[in-house]
C-alpha positions in Angstrom: -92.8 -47.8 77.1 -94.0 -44.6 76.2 -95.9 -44.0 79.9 -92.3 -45.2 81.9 -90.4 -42.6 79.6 -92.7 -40.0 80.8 -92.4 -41.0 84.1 -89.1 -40.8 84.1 -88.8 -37.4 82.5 -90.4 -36.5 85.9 -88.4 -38.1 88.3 -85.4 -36.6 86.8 -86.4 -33.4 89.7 -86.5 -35.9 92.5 -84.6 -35.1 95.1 -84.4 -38.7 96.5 -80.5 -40.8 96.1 -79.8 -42.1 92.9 -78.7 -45.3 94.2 -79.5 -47.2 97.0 -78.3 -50.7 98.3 -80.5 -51.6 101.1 -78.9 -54.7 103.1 -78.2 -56.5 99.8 -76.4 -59.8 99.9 -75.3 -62.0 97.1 -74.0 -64.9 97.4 -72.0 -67.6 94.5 -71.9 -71.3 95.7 -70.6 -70.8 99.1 -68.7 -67.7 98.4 -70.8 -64.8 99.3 -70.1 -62.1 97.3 -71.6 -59.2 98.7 -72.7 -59.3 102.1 -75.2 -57.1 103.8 -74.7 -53.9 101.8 -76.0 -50.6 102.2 -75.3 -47.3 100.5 -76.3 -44.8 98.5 -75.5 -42.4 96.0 -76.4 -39.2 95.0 -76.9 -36.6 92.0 -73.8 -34.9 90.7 -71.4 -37.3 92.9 -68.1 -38.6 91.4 -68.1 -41.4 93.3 -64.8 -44.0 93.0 -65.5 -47.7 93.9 -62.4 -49.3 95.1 -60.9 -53.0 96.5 -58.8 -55.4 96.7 -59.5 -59.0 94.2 -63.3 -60.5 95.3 -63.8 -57.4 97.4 -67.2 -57.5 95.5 -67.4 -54.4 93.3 -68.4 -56.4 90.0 -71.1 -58.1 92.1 -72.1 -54.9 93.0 -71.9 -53.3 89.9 -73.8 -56.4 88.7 -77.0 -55.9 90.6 -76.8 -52.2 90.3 -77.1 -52.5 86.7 -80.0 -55.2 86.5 -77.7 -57.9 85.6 -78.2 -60.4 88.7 -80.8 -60.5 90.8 -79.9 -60.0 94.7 -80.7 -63.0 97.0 -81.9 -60.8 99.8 -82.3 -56.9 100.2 -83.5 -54.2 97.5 -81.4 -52.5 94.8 -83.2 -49.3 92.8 -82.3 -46.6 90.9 -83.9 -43.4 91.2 -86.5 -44.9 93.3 -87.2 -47.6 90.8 -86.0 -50.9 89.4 -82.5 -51.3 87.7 -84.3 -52.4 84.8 -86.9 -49.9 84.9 -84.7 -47.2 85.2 -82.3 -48.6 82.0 -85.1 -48.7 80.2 -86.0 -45.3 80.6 -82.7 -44.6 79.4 -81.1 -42.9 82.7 -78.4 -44.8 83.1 -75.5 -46.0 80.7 -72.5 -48.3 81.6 -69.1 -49.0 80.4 -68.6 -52.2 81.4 -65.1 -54.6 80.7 -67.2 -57.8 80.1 -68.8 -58.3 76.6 -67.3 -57.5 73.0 -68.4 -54.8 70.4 -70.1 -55.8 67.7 -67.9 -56.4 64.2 -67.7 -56.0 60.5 -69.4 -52.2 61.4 -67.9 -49.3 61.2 -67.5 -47.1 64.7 -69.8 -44.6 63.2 -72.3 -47.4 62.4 -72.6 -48.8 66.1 -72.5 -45.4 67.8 -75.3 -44.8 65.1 -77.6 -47.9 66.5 -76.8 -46.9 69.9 -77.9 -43.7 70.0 -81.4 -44.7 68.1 -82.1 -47.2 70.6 -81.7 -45.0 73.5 -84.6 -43.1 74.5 -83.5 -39.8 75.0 -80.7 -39.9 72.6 -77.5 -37.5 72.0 -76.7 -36.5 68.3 -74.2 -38.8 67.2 -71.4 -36.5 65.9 -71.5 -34.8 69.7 -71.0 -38.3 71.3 -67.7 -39.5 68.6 -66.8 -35.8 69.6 -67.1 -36.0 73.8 -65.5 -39.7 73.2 -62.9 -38.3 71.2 -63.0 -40.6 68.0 -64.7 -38.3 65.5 -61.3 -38.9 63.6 -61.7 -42.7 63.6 -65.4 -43.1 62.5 -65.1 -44.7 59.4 -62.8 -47.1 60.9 -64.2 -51.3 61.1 -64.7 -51.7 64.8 -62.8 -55.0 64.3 -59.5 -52.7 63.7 -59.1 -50.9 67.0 -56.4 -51.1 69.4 -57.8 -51.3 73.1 -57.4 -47.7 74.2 -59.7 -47.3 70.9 -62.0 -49.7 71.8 -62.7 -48.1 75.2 -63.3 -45.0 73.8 -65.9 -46.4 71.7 -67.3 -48.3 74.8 -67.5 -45.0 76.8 -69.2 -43.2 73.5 -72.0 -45.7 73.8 -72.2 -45.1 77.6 -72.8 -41.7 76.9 -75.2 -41.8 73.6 -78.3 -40.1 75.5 -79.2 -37.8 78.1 -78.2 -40.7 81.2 -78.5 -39.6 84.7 -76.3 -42.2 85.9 -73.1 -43.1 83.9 -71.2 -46.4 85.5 -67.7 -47.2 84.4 -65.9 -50.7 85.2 -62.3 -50.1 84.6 -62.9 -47.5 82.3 -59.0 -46.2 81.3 -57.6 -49.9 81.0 -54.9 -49.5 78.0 -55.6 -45.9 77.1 -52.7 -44.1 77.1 -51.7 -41.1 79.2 -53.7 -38.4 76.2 -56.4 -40.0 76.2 -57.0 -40.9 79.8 -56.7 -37.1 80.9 -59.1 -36.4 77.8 -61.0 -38.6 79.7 -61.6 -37.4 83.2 -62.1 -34.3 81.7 -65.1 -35.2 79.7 -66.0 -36.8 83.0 -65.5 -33.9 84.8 -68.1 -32.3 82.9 -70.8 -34.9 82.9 -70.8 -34.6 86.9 -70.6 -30.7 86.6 -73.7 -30.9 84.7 -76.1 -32.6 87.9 -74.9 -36.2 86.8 -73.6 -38.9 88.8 -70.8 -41.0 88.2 -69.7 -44.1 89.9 -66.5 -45.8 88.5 -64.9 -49.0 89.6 -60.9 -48.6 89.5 -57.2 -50.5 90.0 -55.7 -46.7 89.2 -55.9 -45.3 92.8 -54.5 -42.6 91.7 -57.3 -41.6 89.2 -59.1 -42.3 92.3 -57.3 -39.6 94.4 -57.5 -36.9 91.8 -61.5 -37.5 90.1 -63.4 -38.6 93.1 -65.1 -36.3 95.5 -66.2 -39.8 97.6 -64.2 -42.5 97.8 -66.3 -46.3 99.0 -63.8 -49.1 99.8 -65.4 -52.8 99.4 -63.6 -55.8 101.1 -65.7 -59.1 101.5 -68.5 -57.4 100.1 -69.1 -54.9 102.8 -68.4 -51.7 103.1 -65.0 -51.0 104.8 -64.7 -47.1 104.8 -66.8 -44.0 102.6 -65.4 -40.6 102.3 -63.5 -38.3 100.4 -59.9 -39.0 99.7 -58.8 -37.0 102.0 -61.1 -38.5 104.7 -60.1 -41.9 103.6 -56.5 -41.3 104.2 -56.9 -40.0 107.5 -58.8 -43.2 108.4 -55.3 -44.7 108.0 -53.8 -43.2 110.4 -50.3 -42.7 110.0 -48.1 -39.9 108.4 -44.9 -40.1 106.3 -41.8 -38.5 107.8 -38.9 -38.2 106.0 -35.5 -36.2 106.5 -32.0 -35.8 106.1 -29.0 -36.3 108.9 -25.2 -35.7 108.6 -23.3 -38.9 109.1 -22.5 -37.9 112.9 -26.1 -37.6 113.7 -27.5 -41.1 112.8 -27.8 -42.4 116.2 -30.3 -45.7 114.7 -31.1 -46.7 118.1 -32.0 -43.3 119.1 -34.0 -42.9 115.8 -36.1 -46.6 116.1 -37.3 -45.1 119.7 -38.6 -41.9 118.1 -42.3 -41.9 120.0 -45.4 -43.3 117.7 -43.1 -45.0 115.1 -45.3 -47.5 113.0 -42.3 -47.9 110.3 -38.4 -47.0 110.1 -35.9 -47.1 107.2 -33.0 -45.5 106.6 -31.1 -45.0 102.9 -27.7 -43.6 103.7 -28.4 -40.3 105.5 -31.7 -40.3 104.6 -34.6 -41.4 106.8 -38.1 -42.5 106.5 -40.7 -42.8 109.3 -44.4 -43.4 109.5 -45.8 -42.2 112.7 -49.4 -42.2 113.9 -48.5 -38.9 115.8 -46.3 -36.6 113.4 -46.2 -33.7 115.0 -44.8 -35.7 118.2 -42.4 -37.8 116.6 -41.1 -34.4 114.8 -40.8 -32.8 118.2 -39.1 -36.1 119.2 -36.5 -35.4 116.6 -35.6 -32.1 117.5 -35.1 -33.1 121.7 -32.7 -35.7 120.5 -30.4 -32.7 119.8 -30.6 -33.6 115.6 -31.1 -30.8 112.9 -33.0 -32.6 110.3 -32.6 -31.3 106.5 -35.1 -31.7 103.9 -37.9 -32.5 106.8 -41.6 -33.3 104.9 -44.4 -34.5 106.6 -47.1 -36.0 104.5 -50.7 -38.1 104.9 -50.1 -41.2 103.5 -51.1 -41.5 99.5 -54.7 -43.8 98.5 -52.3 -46.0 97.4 -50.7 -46.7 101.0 -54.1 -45.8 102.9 -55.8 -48.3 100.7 -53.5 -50.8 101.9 -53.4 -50.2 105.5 -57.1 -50.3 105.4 -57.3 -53.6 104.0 -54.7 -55.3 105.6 -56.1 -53.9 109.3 -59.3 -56.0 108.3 -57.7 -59.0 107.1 -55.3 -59.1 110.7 -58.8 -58.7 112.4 -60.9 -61.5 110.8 -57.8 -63.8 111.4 
């Protein structure tokens, strides 16, 4: 143990990805899970892993951390083995599966956790970070489930990890404590570490993530930035105002590059996957639009598209 700690200590300078998926599959029964997967990630990244139900990202996560073994393909961790490099203590997780051990007292586990870890943080800093130093003395059997994930993210982050991995990591924490949070988050990748979290709060997504990975059917759909993945959607959101006079519908539903039309009283709403033409559109129609905005479709909607595109395509 002592000779793979030292080893480690070393690495920590590589240069090389943190993670890398190399044409993994994995496969349940006849349901295969993941399916071919290759990416990889690197140090100081917030990276957001997002998808729709069986997309794969617990699979993933699964074999990233050591839990399953891949059927085919090669998972490591700064150029090593999950297990190696958990062992070495450069990773920590915060995963939803598994409870926390009762009839102790939060200070007690964080305690444990931080002397098994091999490079270990002092424990007041990690109730601090985690923001429970003021419910330490509390039984871990008397938390409410914002609470518990705190506690679940302080022993994530009990030692010096390279690599933190959150599943779902905000689930019933209220709006406090998740910006408290991201913030502490914020930090851990500002100080050279990576961060991958799995997420159903794309709008977390759109605000912490500098790189963005979609999964459907266990493969990777698109890989970007936010912005990047938005764009990938294609179309814009165009909405206006029109006097009474002016709402010529049939006119409006032949507006060039439409994708989507609605109309609430004398406001419309368009999607267009040429903005600046269905705009221009507008205006040769003889109309004077109020309150015009033009925006890039939201994760949210962009997720959706994206998704729904590849379902319509493997029908």
């Amino acid at each position: 143990m002592t000779t793979t700690t030292a080893t480690y200590a070393t690495a920590a300078t590589d240069t090389g990805p943190v993670v890398s998926f190399r044409n993994v599959t994995k496969s349940y029964g006849p349901v295969r899970a993941v399916d071919g997967l290759s990416l990889a990630l690197h140090p100081g990244e917030t990276v957001a892993l997002l998808g729709p139900n069986g997309a794969g990202k617990s699979s993933t996560l699964d074999l990233l951390l050591g839990l399953r073994p891949a059927d085919s393909g090669t998972v490591s961790l700064f150029g090593a083995t999950p297990r190696e490099a958990i062992a070495a203590g450069r990773v920590g997780a915060m995963l939803q599966t598994g409870g926390l051990m009762e009839e102790v007292t939060v200070r007690e586990l964080v305690e444990l956790t931080c002397a098994l870890h091999p490079r270990p943080h002092p424990v007041d800093r990690v109730l601090g970070l985690a923001g429970i130093a003021d419910i330490a003395d509390r039984m871990v059997n008397k938390l409410s489930g914002g609470q518990e994930q705190r506690v679940r993210f302080a022993l994530a982050t009990a030692g010096h990890s390279d690599l933190i991995v959150l599943d779902e990591p905000t689930t019933g924490m209220d709006v406090t404590s998740r910006q408290a949070f991201w913030a502490t988050m914020r930090q851990q990748a500002a100080e050279g570490r990576t961060v991958l979290f799995a997420t159903h709060y794309l709008e977390e997504a759109d605000a912490i993530a500098d790189r963005v990975i979609v999964l459907h059917k266990g493969r990777v759909l698109a890989d970007g930035t936010a912005a990047e993945i938005k764009a990938k959607a294609g179309a814009r959101r165009i909405s206006f105002d029109l006097a009474a006079g002016d709402l010529d519908e049939p006119a409006l539903r032949a507006l060039p590059h439409l994708t989507a039309y609605e109309r609430h009283g004398g406001t419309v709403r368009l999607q267009s996957a040429d903005a600046d033409a269905t705009v221009h559109a507008v205006y040769a129609l003889g109309l004077r639009p109020r309150n015009l905005e033009v925006a890039g479709p939201g994760l949210e909607q962009a997720f959706i598209a994206l998704t729904e595109a590849e379902e319509a395509a493997a029908s």
